[in-house]
N, C-alpha and C positions, 0 to 999 in steps of 0.2 A: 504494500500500500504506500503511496504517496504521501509524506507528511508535509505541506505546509505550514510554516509562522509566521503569521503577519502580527506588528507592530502599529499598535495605531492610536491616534487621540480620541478625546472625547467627541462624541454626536457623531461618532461614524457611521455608514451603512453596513455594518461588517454581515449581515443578512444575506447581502448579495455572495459572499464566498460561500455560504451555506446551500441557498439555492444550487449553487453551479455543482458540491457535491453533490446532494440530493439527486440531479440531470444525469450525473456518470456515474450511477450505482454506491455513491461511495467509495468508490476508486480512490479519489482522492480524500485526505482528511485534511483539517483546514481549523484551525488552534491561532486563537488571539491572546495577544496581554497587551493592557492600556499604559501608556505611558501617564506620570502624575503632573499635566498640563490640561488648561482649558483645551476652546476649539476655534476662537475669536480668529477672526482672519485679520485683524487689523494687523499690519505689518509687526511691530516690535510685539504684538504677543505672542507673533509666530516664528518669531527669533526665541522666544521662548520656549517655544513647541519645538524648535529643532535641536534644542541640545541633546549634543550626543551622549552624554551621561544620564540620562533617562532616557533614551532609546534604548540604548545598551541594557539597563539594568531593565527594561521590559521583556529583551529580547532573551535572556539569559534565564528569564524563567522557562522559556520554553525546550530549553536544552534537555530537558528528560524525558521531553515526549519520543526525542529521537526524530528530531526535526530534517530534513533533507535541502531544503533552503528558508532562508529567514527574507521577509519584506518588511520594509520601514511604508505601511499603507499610507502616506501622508502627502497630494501632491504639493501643498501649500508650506507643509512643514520639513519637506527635501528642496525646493525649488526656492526656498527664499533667502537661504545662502549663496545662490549662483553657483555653477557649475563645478567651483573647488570644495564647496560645502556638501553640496549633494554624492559626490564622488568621496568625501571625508566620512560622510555617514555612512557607507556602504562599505567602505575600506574597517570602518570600525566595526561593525556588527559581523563582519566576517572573521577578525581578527578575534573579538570576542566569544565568538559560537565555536569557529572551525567550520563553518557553513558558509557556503556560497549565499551572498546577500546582494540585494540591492532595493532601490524605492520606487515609488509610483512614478516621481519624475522621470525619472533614469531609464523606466519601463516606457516609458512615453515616445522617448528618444529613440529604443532601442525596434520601438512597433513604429515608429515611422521608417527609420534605415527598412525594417521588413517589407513594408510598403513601396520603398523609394519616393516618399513622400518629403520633400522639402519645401514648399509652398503653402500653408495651411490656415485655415480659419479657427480662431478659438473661441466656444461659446464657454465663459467663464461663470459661476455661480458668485466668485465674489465680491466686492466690491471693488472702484477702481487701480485704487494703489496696486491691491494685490494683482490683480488680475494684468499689470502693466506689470511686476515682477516676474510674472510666467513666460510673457514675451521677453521679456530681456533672458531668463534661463532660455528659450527655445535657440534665442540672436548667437547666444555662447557654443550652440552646436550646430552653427548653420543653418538654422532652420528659420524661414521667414514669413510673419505672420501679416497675412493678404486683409485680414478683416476679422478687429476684437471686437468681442459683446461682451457685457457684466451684466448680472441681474441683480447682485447688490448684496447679496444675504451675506452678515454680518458675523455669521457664525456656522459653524458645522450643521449645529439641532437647527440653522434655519433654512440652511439649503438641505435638511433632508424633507424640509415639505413641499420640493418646488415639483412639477410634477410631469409627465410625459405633454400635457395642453401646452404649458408655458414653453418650453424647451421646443415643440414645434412651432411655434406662435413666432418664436426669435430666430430660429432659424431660417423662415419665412422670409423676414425683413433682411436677410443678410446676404448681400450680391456673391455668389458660390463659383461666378464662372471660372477664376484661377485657380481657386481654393483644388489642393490635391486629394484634403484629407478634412476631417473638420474634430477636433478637439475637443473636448467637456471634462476638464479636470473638476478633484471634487472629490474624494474617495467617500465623503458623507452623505453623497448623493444617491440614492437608489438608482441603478442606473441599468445592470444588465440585463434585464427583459427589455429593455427598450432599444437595442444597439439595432436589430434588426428595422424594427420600424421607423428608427431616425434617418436610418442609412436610406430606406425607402424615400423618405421624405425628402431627403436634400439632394438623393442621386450621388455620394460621394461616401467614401469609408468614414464611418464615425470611431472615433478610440476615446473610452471613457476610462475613468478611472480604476475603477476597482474591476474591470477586464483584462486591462496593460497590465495591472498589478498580479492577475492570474495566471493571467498568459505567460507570463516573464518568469513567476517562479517557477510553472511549471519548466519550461525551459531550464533555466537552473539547477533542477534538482534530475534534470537529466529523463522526462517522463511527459514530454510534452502530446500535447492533443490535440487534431481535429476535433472542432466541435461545431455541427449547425445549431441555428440559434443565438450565435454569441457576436454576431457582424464577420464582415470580410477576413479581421484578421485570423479568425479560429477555423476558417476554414483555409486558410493556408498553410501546408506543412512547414514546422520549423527546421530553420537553416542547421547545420553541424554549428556545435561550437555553442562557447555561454555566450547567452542575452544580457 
């Protein structure tokens, strides 16, 4: 069996990793610990959210399950140190476990290279600042963003009420013809039952959070999946080599 560890703040959807077991038998198992941080998205809280000494000591309870790879779920709380911070938390939880790790952001990065996507639209759940930090993490791995949205939610518990209407409602309003790929960071978002029908919606690969986040561990841990259901990328076999 598959072990998954993901890491993550408060107000997350961590449901959604549950669901995707449930779809594969159980195949996969999938074990969280919270790190002891709010879920504010306001920039310096989420400087707070990234410290690597509560990640770590999140991720380390998980070491007895006999974990296969460890995930920092967080794309606001790996993306807001910029690329040397995000690459610092992942270097750390592996250095800490002996497990291959890495974060939602990192996973973001690595499902677009899958893609070939470098052009991209981001529909953001949070507020501007943050959501201008995500762009500038995407600008540090060449990836350049055609057309940002926020929706504003202030916190994790309030982008998990934002709901499949609004997210097509926005995407709607946002001109897609360059756009490669289309973005929705958020790992507090309920998000996986809806990759299919966004991707409908906008004609363009959608990559949400807490799918990059699965996608990638599984990769990682050496056990990756075709999955229908889960949008374009789970139906693409994974490359050789870690995500």
């Amino acid at each position: 069996m598959t072990r998954l560890g993901f890491v993550y703040p408060g107000g997350g959807a961590e449901h959604d990793y549950y669901r995707f077991a449930e779809a594969h038998g159980f195949r996969v198992f999938l074990a969280g610990s919270r790190i002891p941080a709010g879920d504010d998205h306001d920039p310096e809280a989420l400087r707070q959210t990234a410290r690597v000494e509560h990640i770590v000591e999140a991720a380390l309870r998980l070491v007895t399950l006999r974990i296969d790879a460890v995930l920092w779920a967080c794309t606001s709380g790996s993306f807001i140190l910029g690329r040397a911070g995000a690459e610092a938390q992942a270097r750390a939880l592996g250095e800490a476990t002996g497990k291959p790790a890495t974060s939602t952001s990192l996973a973001f990065i690595a499902a677009l290279d899958r893609l070939g996507a470098r052009r991209i639209a981001v529909l953001a759940t949070y507020p501007e600042p943050a959501s201008r930090a995500f762009e500038a993490f995407l600008g540090e791995h060449g990836v350049a963003v055609d057309k940002l949205a926020w929706l504003d939610a202030p916190s994790g518990f309030d982008a998990a009420t934002i709901d499949e209407r609004r997210l097509t409602a926005t995407l709607a309003t946002l001109d897609l013809r360059r756009a490669e790929a289309v973005l929705i960071p958020d790992t507090a978002l309920p998000s996986l039952d809806l990759v299919d029908r966004l991707e409908a919606a906008c004609g363009r690969p959608v990559l949400t959070a807490n799918q990059v986040t699965i996608w990638a561990g599984l990769g990682l841990a050496g056990r990756p999946l075709t999955a229908p259901g889960f949008g374009r990328l789970f139906a693409m076999p994974h490359r050789d080599g870690p995500q």
